[in-house]
Every structure is written in C-alpha cells, then in structure tokens.
C-alpha positions as CSV (number, residue, x, y, z in Angstrom):
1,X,-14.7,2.2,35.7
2,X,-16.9,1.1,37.9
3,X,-15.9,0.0,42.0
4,X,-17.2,-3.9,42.9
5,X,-15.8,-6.4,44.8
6,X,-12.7,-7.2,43.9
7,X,-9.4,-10.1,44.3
8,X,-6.4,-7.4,44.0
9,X,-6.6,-3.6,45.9
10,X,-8.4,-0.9,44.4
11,X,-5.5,1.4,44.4
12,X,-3.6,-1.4,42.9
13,X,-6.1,-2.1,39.9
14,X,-6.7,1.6,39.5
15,X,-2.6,2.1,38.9
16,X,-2.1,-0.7,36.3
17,X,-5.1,0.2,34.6
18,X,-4.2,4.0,34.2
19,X,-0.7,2.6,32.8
20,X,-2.5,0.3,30.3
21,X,-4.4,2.9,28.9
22,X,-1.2,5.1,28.4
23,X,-1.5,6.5,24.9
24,X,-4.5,4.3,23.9
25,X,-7.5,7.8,24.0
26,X,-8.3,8.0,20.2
27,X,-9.1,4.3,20.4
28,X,-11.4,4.5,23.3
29,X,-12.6,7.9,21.8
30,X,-14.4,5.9,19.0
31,X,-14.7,2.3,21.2
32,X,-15.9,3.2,24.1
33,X,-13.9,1.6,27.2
34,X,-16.7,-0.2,30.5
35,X,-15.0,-2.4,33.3
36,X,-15.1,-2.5,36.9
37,X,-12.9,-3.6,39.5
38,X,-13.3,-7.6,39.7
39,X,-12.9,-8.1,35.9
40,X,-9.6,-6.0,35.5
41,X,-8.4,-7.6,38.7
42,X,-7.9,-11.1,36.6
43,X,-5.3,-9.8,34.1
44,X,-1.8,-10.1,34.7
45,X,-0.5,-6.5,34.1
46,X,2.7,-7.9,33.6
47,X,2.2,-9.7,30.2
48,X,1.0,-7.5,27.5
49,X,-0.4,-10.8,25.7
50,X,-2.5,-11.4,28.7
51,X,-6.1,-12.9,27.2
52,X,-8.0,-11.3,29.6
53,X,-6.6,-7.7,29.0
54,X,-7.3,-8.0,25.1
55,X,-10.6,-8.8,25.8
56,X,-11.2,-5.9,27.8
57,X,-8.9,-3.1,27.0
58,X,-8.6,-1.5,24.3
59,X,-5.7,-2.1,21.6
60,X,-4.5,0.2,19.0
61,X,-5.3,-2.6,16.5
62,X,-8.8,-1.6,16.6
63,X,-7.8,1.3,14.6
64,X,-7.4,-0.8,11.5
65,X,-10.2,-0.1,8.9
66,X,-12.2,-3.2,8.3
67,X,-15.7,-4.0,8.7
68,X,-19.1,-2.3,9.9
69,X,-20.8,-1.7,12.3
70,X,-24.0,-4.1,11.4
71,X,-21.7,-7.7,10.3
72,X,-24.7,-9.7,10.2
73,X,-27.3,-6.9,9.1
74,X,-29.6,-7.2,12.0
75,X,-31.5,-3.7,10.7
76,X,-32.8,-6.5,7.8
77,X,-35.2,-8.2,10.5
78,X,-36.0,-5.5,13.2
79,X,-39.8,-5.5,13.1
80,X,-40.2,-2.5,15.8
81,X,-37.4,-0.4,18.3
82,X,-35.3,-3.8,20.1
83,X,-37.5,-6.2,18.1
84,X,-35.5,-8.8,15.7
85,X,-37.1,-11.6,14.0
86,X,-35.2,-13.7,12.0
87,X,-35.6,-17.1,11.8
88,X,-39.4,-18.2,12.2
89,X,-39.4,-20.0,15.8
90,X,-37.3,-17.2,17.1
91,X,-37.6,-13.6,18.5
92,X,-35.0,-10.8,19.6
93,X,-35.8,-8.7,22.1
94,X,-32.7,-6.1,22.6
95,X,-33.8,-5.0,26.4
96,X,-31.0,-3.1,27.0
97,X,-28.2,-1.4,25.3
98,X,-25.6,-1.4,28.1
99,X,-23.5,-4.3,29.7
100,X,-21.3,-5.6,32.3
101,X,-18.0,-4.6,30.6
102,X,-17.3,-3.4,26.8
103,X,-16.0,-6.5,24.7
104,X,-13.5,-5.2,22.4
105,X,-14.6,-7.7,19.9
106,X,-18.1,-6.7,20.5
107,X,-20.6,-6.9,17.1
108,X,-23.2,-4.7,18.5
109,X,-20.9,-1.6,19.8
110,X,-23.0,0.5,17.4
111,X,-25.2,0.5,20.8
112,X,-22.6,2.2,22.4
113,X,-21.1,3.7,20.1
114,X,-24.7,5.7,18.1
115,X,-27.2,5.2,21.2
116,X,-30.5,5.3,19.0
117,X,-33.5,3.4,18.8
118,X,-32.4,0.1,19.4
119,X,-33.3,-0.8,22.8
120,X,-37.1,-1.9,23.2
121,X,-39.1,1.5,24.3
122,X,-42.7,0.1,24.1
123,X,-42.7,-3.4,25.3
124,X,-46.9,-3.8,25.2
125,X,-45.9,-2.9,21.0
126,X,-43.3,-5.8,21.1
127,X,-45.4,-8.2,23.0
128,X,-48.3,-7.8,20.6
129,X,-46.4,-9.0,17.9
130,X,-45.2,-12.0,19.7
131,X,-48.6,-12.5,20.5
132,X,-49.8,-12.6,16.5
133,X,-46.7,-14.6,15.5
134,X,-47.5,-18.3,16.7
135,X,-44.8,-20.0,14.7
136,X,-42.6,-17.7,17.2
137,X,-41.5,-20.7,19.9
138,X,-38.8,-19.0,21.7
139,X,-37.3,-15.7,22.9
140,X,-33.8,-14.2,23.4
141,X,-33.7,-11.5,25.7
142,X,-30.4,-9.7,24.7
143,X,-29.2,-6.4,24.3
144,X,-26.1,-4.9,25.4
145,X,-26.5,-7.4,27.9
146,X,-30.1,-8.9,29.4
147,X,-28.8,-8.9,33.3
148,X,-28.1,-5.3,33.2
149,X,-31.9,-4.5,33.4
150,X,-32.9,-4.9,36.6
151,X,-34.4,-8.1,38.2
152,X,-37.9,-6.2,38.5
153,X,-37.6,-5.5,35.0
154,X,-36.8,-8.9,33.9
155,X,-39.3,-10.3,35.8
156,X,-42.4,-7.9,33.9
157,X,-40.6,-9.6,30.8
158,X,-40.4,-12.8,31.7
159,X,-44.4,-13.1,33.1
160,X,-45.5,-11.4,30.2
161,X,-43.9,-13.7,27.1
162,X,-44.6,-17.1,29.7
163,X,-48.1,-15.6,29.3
164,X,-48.5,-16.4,26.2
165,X,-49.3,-19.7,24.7
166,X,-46.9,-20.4,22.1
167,X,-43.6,-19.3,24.1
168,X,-42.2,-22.6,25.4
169,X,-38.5,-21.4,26.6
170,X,-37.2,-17.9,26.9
171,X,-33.2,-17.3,26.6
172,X,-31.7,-14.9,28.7
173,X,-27.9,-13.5,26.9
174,X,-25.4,-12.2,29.5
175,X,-21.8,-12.1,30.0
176,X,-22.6,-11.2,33.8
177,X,-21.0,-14.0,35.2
178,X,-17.9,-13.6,34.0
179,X,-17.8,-9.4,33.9
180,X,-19.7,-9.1,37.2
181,X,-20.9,-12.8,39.1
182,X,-21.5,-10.4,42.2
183,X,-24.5,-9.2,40.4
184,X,-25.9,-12.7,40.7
185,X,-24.7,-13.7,43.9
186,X,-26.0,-10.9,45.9
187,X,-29.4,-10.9,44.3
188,X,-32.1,-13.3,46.2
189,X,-34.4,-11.3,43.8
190,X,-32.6,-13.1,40.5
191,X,-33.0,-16.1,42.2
192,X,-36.8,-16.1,42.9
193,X,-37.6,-14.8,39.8
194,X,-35.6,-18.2,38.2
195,X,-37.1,-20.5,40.3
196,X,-40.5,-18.5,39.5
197,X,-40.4,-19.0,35.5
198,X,-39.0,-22.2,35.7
199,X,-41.4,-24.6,35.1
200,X,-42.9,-27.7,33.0
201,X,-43.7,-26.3,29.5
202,X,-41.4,-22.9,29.9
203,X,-38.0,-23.7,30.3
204,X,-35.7,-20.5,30.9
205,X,-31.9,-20.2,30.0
206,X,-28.8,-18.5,30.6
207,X,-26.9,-18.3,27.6
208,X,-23.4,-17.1,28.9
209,X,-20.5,-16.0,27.4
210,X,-16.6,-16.9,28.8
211,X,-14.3,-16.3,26.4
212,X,-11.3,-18.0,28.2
213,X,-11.2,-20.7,30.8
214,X,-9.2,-17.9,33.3
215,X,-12.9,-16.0,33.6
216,X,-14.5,-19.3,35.3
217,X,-13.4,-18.1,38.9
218,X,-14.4,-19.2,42.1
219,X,-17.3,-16.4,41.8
220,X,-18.2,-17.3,38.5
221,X,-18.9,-20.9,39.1
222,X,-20.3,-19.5,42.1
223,X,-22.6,-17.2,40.0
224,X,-23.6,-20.3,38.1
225,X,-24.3,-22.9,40.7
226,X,-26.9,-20.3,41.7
227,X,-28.7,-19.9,38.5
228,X,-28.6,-23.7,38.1
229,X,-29.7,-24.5,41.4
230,X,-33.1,-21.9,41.1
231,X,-34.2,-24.1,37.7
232,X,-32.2,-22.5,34.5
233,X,-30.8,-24.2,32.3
234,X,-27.1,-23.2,31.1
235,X,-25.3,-22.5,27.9
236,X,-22.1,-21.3,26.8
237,X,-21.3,-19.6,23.6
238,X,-17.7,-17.4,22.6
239,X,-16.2,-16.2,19.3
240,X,-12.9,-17.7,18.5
241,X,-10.8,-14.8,19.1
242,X,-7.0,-14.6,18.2
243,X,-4.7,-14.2,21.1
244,X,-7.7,-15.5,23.5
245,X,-8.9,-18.5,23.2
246,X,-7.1,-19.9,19.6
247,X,-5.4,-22.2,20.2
248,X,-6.3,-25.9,21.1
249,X,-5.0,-26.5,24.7
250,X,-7.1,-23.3,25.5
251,X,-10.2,-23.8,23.8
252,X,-10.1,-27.5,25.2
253,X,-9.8,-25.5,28.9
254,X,-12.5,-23.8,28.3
255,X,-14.9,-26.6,27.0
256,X,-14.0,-29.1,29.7
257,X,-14.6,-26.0,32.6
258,X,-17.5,-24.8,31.3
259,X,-19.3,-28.8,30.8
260,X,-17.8,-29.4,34.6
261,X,-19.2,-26.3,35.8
262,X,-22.8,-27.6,34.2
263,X,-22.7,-24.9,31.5
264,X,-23.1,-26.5,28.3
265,X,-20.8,-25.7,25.4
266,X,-23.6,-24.3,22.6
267,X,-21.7,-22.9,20.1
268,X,-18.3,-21.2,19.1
269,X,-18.7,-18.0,16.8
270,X,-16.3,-16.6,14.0
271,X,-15.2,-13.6,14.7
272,X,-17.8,-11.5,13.0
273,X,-16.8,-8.7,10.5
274,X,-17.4,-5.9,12.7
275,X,-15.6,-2.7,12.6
276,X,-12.8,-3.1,15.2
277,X,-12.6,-6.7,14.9
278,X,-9.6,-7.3,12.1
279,X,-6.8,-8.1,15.3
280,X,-9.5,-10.9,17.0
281,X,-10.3,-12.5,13.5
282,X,-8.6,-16.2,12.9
283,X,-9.1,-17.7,9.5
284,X,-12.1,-20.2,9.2
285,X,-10.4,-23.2,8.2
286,X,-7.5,-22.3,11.0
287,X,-10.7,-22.7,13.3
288,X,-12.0,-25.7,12.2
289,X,-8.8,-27.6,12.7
290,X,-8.1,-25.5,16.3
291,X,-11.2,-26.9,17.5
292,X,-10.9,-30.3,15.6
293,X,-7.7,-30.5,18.0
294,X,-9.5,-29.2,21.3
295,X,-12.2,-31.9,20.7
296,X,-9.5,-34.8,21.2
297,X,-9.4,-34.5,24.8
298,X,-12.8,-33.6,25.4
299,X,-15.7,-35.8,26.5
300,X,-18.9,-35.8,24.5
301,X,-20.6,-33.5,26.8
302,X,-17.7,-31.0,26.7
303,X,-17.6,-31.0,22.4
304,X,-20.9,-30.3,21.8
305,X,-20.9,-26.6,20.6
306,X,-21.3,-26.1,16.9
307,X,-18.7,-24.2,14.8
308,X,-21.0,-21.5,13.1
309,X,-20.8,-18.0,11.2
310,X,-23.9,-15.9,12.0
311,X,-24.2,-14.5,9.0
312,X,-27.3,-12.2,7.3
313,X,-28.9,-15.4,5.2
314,X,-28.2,-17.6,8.4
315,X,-26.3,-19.7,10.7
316,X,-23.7,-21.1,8.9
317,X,-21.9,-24.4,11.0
318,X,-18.6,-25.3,9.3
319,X,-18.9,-29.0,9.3
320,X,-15.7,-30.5,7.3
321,X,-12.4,-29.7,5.2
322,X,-10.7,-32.5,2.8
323,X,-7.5,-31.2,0.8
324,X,-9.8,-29.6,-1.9
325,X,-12.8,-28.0,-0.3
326,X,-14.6,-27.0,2.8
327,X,-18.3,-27.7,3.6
328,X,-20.8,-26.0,5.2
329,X,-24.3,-26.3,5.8
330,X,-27.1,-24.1,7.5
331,X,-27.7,-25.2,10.8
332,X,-30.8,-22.4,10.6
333,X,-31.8,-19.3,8.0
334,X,-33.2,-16.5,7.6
335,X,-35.2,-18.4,4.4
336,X,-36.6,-21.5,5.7
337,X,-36.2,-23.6,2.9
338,X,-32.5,-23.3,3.3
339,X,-32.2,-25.2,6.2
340,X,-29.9,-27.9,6.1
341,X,-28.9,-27.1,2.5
342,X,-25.1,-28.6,2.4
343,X,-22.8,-26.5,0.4
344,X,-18.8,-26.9,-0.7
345,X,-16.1,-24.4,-1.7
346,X,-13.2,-24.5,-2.7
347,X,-10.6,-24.2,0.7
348,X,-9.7,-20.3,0.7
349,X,-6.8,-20.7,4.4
350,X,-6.8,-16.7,4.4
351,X,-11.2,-16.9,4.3
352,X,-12.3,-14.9,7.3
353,X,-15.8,-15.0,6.2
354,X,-18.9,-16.7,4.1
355,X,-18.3,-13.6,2.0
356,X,-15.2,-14.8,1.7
357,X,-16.0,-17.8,-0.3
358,X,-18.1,-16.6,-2.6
C-alpha cells in the first residue's frame, strides 16, 4: 500500500484496512491487491456493502470460476509488444502495465497477474507502424494505466504521434483522478505538457474512469479542473458493476456529477467476462432498464454515454428491449462492413453477454 495524502489518519486507514483483509490471502494471492492511502480513506469501514471497498478490496467472490483472462481477445489485434489495432481509425498503445490502484473488476489483470510482453518495449517499432497506417486517426494511450508513466515519458509519446500527419486526437486512459488526483495536482509538468499538445488539428483527451459518484471528491474535481483548464478535453467511461453503481439513483449520481464537473459521460461498459468478474456482472437487459431509469432525471448532457459490450467482433451498444426481443447494433467493429449492422434476439433476463445470445 502505498502512503499519499490522505482525508482520515494513516494509522487509522492502515488498522481498518489490516482488518478488511482478515482471511482474504488466497484471493489477493491470485488477484493481486494496489491502493494507497487517499483511496482507502473514502470507504466507510463500517458497512461491508460499501461501493468503494468492493471496488478496491478484494472479495472472496472472486474465487468463483468463470471467465478468462483475455474477455475481449485483445491477443487477436496486437500487431507488436503494447501495440493493438482493432478498428481501422484506431490504435492501442498499452504504455504501461501498472496503475493507480488494482480494480477488482479489472479486464486486463493478466498484466498483473503474468507480467509479459505486453507493455510497449520499442516505441520507434510502434511509431513506425502508426506512421504506415494512414487510415489510423486516433490513439489511446492505455495500459495498466497511461498516468502512471511519467510526465517526461508521456510527453516523448505525445510529440512523437502529434508528429505525424494523420493523428488528429490522442486519448489518454487513466483512473488517476479518482485512485490518486494528487498525482495531477502537484504536477506543473502534466500541466504544461496539456497545454503543450493541445492545439487546433490535435485535440488531446482524458478518458477517466469513476465508478461511483462518492470518488468525485473535492481533489478529484480538483484534479479535473486542472486538466480542463491546460486544453484537454474530458471523458468518462465505467462498467456497470453490481453492488457499485447498479442501481438508478446511483448511476443517475454519477452522470449528473461527472457532466457538472465538465467530464462527459462516454460510455457505460458491461461487465466483461473476465476471470474474477462473476460477483460485479449484472444481467444486460437488467442494465438497459437501470440506466433507462437513471436517464429520467438527467439532462441531455448528463445521458449521453452509450450502453456497449466490448466484445472481440466489436462494440456492441444495446439500443432497445420490447416484450419479445432485444436489439443491438455495432456502434464500431473489428470488420468494417459491420458497422451499424442492427441485430435482434430473442430477450434472454439471465444474458450476461453477446455470447450469451447466440
């Protein structure tokens, strides 16, 4: 665990999260356990249903055999070590394979889990295919998460994709401001090298990740302000994640927060079928009508994310239910000529999947 500023006492943290751990070592011997002081200083030790603990500590419900470590079979479309490219207009570049805190829910804990080749280990190699793919648009910058690398680091990145032609926005993934805001706050760095890449023709973002409206603390918004403020643009996405954020007064918090706090919300995951996972997992349709609710009291800017699977053929967005059947559409794929192709199933209401449905 590592020490950072924090809103209870250290000894105080360090006591209640020795006591939440009690009994819990095979778990976090095959799901590794990461948090530091600020984060575990938002749960309230006294309710064992607190959302913030389940997405942070580990639960004996993890045990439970169920799906892999690769739900959306990223090895298909890795063209080189931390290289992905899936959908034509879009590259992956997995710069680091360590984060802010370990989501429990995590779909990429093989990083931490098998350290292997992952992570990018010859960026000139990854850049030069960038460089010969000009359909390729856009970049994420993922990992683990991107704002673990350091600001130096980032920077080299950055310059180098805005150097070529054909990149028009890069996307920078990071659950930093709600794990760790401090390592935004206190970096003047982070903030010149925003207000350095952003600019006409290459927009840069910040696609964030609060899982319940409880993260969006005074720091965080702080944390946000600041990377608004330098020229990013903002973006929110979160998994529906049982316990957490599924139910509608919740996931309506969160929306209406994250729009007030200028943090758009992009889209809102199912819980991938990652090994782990079963606990967090809420039935699709069960989704669809959670967030059908949430979107009542919600202004247009705060309903804007898109319901999605991200499954191996695609992004799947779950656009309507009737009594009969459930509909779906790819809102992008791994085939382009499947984009936008409308499909309809029969309603399954214990579906977790697209597999499901099959």
């Amino acid at each position: 665990m590592t020490e950072n500023t924090c809103l209870k006492s250290v000894a105080e943290v360090n006591r209640q999260f020795d006591a939440g751990l009690s009994g819990l070592d095979d778990v976090e011997n095959n799901f590794p356990l990461l948090a530091n002081q600020y984060y575990l200083s938002l749960i309230d030790w006294d309710d064992p249903e607190d959302p913030i603990r389940k997405i942070i500590i580990p639960d004996s419900a993890e045990m439970v055999k169920w799906g892999s470590l690769d739900p959306s079979m990223e090895a298909r479309n890795t063209k080189s070590p931390g290289l992905q490219h899936k959908y034509p207009a879009t590259a992956l570049m997995l710069i680091s394979d360590n984060c802010g805190g370990f989501c429990r829910f995590c779909f990429r804990k093989r990083l931490f889990i098998e350290p292997g080749d992952e992570k990018i280990r010859d960026l000139s190699k990854d850049l030069d295919y960038i460089r010969s793919h000009p359909e390729i648009s856009n970049v994420l910058l993922s990992g683990g998460d991107a704002l673990t690398a350091s600001t130096s680091r980032l920077n080299k990145i950055l310059s180098a994709l805005f150097s070529i032609k054909h990149i028009k926005s890069v996307r920078i993934g990071t659950k930093m401001p709600a794990y760790n805001p401090f390592r935004i706050i206190e970096d003047e760095s982070l903030h010149e090298m925003v207000r350095e890449n952003s600019r006409p023709g290459k927009m840069l973002y910040f696609m964030t990740q609060f899982n319940h409206p409880r993260e969006l603390t005074k720091e965080a918004k702080e944390s946000l302000d600041l990377l608004r403020l330098s020229g990013a643009s903002l973006a929110n996405q979160t998994p529906i994640l049982n316990g957490v954020n599924s139910d509608p007064e919740t996931l309506s918090g969160l929306c209406s927060n994250l729009a007030e706090a200028g943090n758009v919300p992009y889209y809102l995951f199912q819980c991938r079928p990652a090994a782990g996972n079963r606990h967090f997992t809420v039935p699709v349709e069960s989704t669809y009508e959670i967030y059908e609710k949430a979107k009542r009291s919600l202004s247009g800017l705060a309903k804007r994310a898109r319901y999605v699977m991200s499954h191996a053929t695609g992004k799947i967005e779950v656009i309507g239910m009737d009594p009969e059947k459930v509909y779906m559409k790819y809102h992008q794929a791994a085939n382009p000529h499947e984009i936008g192709k409308v499909m309809s199933f029969k309603r399954d209401p214990k579906a977790l999947w697209f597999d499901d449905y099959l």
